[in-house]
C-alpha positions as CSV (number, residue, x, y, z in Angstrom):
1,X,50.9,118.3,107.2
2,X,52.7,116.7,109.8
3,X,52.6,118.5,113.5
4,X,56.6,118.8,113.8
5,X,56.8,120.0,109.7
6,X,54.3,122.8,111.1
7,X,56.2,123.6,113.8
8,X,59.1,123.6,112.1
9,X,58.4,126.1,108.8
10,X,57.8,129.4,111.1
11,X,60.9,128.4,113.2
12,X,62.8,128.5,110.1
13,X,60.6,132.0,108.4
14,X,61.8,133.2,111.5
15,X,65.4,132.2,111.0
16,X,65.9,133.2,107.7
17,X,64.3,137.0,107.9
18,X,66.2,137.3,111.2
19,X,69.5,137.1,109.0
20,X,67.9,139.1,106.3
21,X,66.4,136.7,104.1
22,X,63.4,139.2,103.0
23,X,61.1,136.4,101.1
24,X,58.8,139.4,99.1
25,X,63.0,139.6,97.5
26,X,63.4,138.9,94.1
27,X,67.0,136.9,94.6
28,X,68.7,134.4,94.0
29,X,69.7,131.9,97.2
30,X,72.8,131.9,95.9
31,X,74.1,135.0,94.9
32,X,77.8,136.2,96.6
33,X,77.2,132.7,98.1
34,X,80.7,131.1,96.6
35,X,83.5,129.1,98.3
36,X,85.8,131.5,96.2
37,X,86.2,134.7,98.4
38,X,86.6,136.6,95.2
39,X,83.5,135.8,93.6
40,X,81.2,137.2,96.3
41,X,82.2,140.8,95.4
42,X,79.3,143.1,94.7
43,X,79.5,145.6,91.8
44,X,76.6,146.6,90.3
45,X,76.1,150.2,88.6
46,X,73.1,151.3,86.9
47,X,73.8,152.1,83.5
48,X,72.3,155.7,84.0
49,X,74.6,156.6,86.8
50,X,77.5,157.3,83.8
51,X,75.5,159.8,82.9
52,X,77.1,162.6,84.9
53,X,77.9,166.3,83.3
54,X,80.1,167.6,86.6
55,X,81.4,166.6,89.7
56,X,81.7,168.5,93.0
57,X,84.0,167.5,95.5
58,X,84.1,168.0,99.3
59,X,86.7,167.1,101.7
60,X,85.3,165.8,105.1
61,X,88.1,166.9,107.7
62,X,88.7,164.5,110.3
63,X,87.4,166.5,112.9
64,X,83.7,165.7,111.1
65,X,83.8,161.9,110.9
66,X,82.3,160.3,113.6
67,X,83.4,156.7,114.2
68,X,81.2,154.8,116.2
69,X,77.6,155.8,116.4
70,X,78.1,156.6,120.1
71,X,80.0,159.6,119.2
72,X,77.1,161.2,117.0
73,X,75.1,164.4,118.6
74,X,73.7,163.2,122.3
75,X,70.0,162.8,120.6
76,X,71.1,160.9,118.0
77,X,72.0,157.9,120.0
78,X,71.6,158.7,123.9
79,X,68.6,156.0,123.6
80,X,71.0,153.5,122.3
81,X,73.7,153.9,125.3
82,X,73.5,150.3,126.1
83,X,73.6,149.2,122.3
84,X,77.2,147.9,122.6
85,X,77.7,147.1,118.6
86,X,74.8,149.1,117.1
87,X,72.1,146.5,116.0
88,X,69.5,148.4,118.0
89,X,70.1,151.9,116.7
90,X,70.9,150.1,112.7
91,X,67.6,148.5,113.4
92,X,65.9,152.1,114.6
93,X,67.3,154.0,111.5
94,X,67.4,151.9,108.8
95,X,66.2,153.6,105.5
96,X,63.9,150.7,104.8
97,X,62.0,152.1,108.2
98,X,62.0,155.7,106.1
99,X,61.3,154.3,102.4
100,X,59.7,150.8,102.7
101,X,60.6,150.8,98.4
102,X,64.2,149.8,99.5
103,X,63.3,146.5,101.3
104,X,63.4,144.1,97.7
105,X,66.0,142.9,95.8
106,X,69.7,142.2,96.9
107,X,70.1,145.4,97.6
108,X,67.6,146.1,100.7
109,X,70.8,144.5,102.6
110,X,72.0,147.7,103.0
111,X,68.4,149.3,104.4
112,X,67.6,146.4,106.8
113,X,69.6,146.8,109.7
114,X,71.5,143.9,110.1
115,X,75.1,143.9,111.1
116,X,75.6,140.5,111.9
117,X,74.6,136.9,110.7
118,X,77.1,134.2,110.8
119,X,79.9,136.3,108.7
120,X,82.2,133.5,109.1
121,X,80.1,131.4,106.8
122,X,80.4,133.3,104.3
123,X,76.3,132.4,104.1
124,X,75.2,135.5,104.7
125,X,73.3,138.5,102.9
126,X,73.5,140.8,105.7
127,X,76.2,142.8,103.6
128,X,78.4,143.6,100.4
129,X,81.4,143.0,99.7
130,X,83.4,145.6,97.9
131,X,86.5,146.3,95.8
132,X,87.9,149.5,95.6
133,X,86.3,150.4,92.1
134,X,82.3,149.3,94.3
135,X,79.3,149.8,93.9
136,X,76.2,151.8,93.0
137,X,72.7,152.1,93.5
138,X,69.6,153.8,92.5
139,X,66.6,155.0,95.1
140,X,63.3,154.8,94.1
141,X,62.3,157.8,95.4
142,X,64.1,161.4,96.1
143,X,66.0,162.4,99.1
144,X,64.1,165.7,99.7
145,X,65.7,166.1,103.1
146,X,69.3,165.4,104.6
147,X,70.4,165.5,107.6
148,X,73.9,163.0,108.2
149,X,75.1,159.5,107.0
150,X,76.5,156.9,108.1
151,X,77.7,153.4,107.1
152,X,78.8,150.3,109.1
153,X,81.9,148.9,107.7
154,X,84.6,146.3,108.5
155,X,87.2,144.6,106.5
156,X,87.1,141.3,104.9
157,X,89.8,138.8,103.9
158,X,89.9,135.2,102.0
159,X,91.9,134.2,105.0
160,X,91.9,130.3,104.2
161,X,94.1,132.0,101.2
162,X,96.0,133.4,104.2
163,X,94.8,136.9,102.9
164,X,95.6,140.4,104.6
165,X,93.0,142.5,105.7
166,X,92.9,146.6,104.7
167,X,92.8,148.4,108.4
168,X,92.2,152.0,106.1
169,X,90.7,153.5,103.8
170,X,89.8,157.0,101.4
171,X,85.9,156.3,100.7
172,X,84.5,158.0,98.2
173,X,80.7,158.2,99.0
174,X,78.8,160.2,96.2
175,X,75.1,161.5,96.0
176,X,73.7,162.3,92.5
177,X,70.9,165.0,91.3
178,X,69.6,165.3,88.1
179,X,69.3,168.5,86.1
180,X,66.3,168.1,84.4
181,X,67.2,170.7,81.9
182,X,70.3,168.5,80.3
183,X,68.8,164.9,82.1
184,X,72.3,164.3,83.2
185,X,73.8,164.1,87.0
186,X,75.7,166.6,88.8
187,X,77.4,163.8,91.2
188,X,78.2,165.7,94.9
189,X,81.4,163.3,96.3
190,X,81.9,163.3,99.7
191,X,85.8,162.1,100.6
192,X,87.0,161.1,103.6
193,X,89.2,158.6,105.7
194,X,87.5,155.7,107.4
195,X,90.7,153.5,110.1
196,X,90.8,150.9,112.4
197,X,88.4,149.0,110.0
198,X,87.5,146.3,112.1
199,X,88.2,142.5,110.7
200,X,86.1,140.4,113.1
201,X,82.5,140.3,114.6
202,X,80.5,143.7,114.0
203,X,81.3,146.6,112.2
204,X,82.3,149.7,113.4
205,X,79.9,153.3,112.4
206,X,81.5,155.8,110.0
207,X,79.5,159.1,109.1
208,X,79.0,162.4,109.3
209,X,76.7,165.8,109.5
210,X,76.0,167.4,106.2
211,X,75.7,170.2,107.6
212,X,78.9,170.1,108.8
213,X,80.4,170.1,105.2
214,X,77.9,172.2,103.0
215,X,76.8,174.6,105.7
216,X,73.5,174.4,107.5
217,X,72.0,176.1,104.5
218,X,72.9,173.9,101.4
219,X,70.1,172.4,99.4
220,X,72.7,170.8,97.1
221,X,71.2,167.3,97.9
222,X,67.3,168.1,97.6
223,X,66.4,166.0,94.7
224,X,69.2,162.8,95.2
225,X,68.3,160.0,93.1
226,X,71.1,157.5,93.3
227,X,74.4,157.0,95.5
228,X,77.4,155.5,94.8
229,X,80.7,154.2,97.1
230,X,84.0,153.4,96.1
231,X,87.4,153.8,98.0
232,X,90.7,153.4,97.8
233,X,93.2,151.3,99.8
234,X,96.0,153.5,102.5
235,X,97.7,150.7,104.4
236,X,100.0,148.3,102.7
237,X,97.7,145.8,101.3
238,X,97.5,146.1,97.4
239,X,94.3,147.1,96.3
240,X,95.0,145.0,93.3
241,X,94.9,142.0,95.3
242,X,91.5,140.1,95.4
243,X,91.8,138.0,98.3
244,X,90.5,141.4,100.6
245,X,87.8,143.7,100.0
246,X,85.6,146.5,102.1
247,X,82.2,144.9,104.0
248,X,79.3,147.5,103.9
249,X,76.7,146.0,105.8
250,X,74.7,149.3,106.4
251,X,74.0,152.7,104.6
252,X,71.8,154.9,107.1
253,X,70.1,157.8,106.2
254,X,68.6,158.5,109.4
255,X,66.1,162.0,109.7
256,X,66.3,162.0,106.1
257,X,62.8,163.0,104.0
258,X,62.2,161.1,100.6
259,X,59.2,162.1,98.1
């Protein structure tokens, strides 16, 4: 093989895992790769996630979201005080560092990290992009432990359409457990009001404590199999319109156990 050909191929492994180009993924190079902004939106469900017999609801006050990752508990992030958009703590905390299973297929984009790779683009896999009806997933294993969550978000727009962007939004992030007496879900939504999406660069941190919504004694969550997101639009920008959507480019987990 030529010298500069050898040179050249871990130059480019290095480029393409960098921006979240996992090779062991099963994918295809050119998913949610489009020119047309409104064919890159994610919105897979697994079939077994309609499966649900009850839903509980809990209202996260505004007092317990915590935008921007800085503002979590001092131990959470005191060794990230220099990490001015979050790639170093995402990095720390991803769930892919907890639960190597979630590194393959498209959706290991969401337990990798990443929060940035040359968004304008549009080449990247660093992230999904959501309508307000979004997305959900399956883990492979159980969340036996909880401790808070968080997702990095911004807003998206087809702006060569000249499209808005959403600034806010009611997100609807839900956790299901399965009652193996019935083998249906009980689905646990969390509600609560993520603003000032960002529209440029990074995104910004949204999350908060469990603990601060169930109580410090709640197993409710011990078992969690799959999660879900959806959300609905509160500015002026029609969520029927399909020239904007919601950017998830991280789910975190962090301190959480899995089995």
């Amino acid at each position: 093989m030529d010298k500069k050909k050898l040179i050249l191929f871990p130059i480019l492994l290095l480029t393409l895992t960098a921006c979240g180009e996992d090779l062991a993924n099963a994918m295809n190079f050119n998913d949610y790769r489009s020119t047309v902004f409104a064919e890159n939106m994610y919105t897979t469900w697994p079939t077994e996630l309609a499966n649900v017999e009850a839903t509980t609801e809990y209202d996260v006050g505004s007092s317990n979201v915590v935008k921007g990752f800085t503002n979590l508990h001092t131990e959470d992030y005191e060794a990230y005080a220099s990490d001015v958009f979050g790639s170093d703590y995402a990095a720390a905390n991803k769930l892919s560092a907890i639960d190597p299973a979630v590194a393959y297929g498209y959706p290991s984009k969401l337990f990798d990290g990443i929060l940035h790779c040359f968004d304008a683009v549009r080449s990247t896999k660093s992230r999904f992009q959501l309508e307000p009806e979004g997305f959900g997933y399956h883990f492979p294993h159980e969340m036996y432990t909880d401790d808070y969550v968080g997702l990095f978000l911004k807003s998206g727009a087809d702006t060569d359409n000249g499209g808005i962007h959403i600034t806010d939004i009611a997100a609807h992030l839900s956790f299901y457990v399965l009652n193996d007496a019935t083998e249906r879900y009980h689905k646990y939504q969390f509600n609560f009001t993520a603003t000032g999406l960002p529209t440029s660069d990074y995104p910004d941190f949204y999350g908060f404590y469990f603990d601060d919504v169930l109580g410090a004694s709640s197993t409710v969550l011990q078992g969690t199999q799959a999660v879900s997101f959806t959300y609905e639009v509160l500015d002026a920008v029609q969520s029927s319109d399909a020239t904007h959507a919601v950017f998830m480019y991280e789910l975190l987990l962090p301190n959480s156990t899995w089995r």
